[in-house]
N, C-alpha and C positions, 0 to 999 in steps of 0.2 A: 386317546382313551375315551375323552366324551362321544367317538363313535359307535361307540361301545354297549354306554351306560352315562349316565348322569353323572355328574360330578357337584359337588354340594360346594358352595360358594368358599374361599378363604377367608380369612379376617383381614389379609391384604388387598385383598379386590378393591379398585376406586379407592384405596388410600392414597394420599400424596403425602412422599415419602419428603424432608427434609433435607437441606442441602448444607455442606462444613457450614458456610458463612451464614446460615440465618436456619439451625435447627428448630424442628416443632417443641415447641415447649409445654408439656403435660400441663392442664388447668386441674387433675387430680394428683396427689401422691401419691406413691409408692408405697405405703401404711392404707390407704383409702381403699385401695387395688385390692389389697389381698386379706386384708375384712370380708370385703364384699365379696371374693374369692372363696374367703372359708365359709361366706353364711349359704355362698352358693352349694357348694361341694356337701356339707351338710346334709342341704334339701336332695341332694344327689343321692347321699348315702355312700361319700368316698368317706374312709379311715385316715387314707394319706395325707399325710401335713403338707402344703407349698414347699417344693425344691427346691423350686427355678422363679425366677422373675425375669421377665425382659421389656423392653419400651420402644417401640418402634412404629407409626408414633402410637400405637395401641400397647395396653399391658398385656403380656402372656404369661398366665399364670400358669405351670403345669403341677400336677400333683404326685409327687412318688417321696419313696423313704432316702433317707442318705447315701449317698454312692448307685444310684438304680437310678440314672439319669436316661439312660436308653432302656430301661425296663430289664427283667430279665426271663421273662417268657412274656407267648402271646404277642399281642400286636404295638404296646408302647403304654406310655404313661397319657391319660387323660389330659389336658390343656383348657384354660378358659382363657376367653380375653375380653378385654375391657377399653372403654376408650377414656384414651387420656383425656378428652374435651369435658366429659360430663359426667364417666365415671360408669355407665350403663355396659349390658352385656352383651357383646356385641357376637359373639361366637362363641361353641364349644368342640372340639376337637375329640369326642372318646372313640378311644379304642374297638373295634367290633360293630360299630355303628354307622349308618351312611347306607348309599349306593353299593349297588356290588363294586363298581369301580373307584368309588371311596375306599373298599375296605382293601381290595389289590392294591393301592395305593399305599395303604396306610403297611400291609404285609412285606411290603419291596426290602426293608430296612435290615426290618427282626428277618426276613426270608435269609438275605445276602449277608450276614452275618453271623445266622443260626444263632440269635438269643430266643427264636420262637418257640424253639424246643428247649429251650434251659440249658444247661450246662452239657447236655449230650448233643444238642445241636452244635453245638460250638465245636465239639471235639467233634464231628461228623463234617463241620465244615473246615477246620484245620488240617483233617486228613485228605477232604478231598483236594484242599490246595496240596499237601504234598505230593499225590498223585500227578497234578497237574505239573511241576516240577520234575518229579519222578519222567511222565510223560516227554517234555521239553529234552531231559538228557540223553535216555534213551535215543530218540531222533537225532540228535548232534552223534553218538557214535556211532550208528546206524551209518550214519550218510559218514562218517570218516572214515566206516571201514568198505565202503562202494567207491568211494573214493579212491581210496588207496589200491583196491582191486583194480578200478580205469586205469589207475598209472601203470601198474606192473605192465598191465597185460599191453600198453602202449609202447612199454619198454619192450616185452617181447616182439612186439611185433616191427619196432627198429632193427631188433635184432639179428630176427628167422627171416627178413620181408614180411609183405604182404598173406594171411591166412586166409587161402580161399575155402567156402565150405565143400566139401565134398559129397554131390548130389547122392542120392541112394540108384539111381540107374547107371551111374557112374561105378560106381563100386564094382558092378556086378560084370 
């Protein structure tokens, strides 16, 4: 993809991730986080109250209503993140924003699930899986009934012997 276009940094990049026996331990809380998540979002001019929280070892804070976890049109829910060390804002994630190969990126999800077009995407991608299905059968009886023609005609030709074709100069 960065051969492409630009790809805008993640909030994972150059972390080092924690291991079972000696996990990163947050120097901020989880109350700290998403304060400073809502006074950001604010200054944003988002409506949407924090969803989600996560801590890895950065907080990610994403913004949507109850049950719209994956959003339900367009390209997703906003995200900020924060680092657990010091509490600072270390990334933001929205939607429609970035490189063009940021924003393909960010489209891959809502595309392959059809939440990008709301609830007729969705039915627009349900039915092309059932085509897809539909497609799959079709071919399975196709090929059983070419099949079962090879046989017959194998069996005739046990039968009568060998069918030679009969040239058109022959005929005559």
């Amino acid at each position: 993809m960065a051969w492409f276009s630009p790809l805008a940094p993640t909030p994972f990049d150059g972390v080092a991730p924690g291991t079972p026996e000696k996990p990163v331990e947050p120097e901020v809380d989880r109350e700290a986080a998403i304060r400073s998540a809502q006074a950001e979002a604010s200054r944003c001019g988002w409506s949407a109250p924090p969803g989600a929280v996560f801590y890895s070892p950065d907080y990610g804070i994403g913004f949507f209503e109850p049950g719209h976890g994956h959003g339900d049109g367009g390209l997703g829910n906003p995200w900020l993140y924060f680092a657990g060390a010091d509490g600072r804002l270390v990334s933001a994630q929205v939607p429609g924003t970035g490189s063009a190969g940021d924003i393909f990126l960010q489209a891959q999800f809502p595309l392959h699930s059809g939440r990008i077009f709301g609830v007729a995407g969705r039915v627009i991608v349900s039915l092309m899986g059932l085509v897809v299905a539909m497609f799959s059968v079709t071919g399975v009886v196709i090929w059983a009934k070419k099949r079962r023609a090879r046989r017959r005609a194998e069996e005739l030709a046990g039968v009568l012997g060998p069918l030679v074709p009969v040239s058109p100069v022959l005929q005559e």
